[in-house]
N, C-alpha and C positions, 0 to 999 in steps of 0.2 A: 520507432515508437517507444515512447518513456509513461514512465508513471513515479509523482512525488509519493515516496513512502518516509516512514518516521516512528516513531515507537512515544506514544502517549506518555507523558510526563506523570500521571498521578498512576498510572495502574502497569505501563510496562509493554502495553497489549499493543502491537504491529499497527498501522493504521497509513490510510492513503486517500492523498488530498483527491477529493469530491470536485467537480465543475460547479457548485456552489458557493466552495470554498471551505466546507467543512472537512474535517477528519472521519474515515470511514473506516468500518472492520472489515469488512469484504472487498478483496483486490475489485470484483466484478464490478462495484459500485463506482472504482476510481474514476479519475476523469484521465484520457490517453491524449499525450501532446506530442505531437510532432513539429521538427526543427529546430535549429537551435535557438531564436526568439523565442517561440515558446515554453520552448524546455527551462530557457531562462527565467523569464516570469514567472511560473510557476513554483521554481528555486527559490525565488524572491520573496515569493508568498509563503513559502514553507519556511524560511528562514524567520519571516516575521514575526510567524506561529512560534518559532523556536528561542524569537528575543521575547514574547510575552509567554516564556515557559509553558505552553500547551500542550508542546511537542519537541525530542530531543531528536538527535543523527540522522537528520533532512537529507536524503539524498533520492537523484533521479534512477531508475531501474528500466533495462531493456524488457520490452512485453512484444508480443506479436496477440495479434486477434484471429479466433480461429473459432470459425462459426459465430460470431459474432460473440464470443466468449476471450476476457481478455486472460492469458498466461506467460507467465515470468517466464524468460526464458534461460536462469541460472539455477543449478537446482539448488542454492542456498535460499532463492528468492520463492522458491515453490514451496519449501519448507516454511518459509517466513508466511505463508500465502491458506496453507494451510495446515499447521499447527505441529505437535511433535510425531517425530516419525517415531518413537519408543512405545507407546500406548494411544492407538486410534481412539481409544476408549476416553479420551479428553482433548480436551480443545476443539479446536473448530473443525474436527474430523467430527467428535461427538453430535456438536450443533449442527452440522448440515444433514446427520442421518436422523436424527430428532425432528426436524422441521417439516 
């Protein structure tokens, strides 16, 4: 199981391609593809984002789903997923105790 991740061209901020087709801040909200046809399309679509400058370093990421909650299963990708390990106190550590 994969997930299109990429990093938003105007502001920097992690993001993963949606079953919509949009760009998302919350791994939860990605959309998970399995196989390699899919995994390729989805490529495909990310990259197209990344020739109309949306979105920069398109790449697929291994996840598993666990309670029906999806998690990276590299811990560079958990970091990416959810925000800096140096101060909980910002990023998207901050925004999900906020919410």
């Amino acid at each position: 199981m994969k997930v299109i991740t990429a990093n938003r061209l105007l502001n920097g901020d992690v993001v993963w391609l949606a079953g919509t087709g949009d760009w998302v801040e919350r791994i939860t909200l990605a959309k998970v593809f399995e196989g390699k046809e899919a995994v390729a399309e989805a490529l495909a679509q990310g990259v197209a984002a990344e020739d109309r400058q949306e979105v920069v370093s398109v790449y697929a990421m291994d996840v598993t789903v666990e309670d029906g909650v999806i998690v990276p299963v590299r811990l560079r990708e958990k970091i990416r997923a959810t925000g800096p390990t140096t101060h909980p106190d910002l990023g998207k550590h901050a925004q999900a105790v906020s919410a």
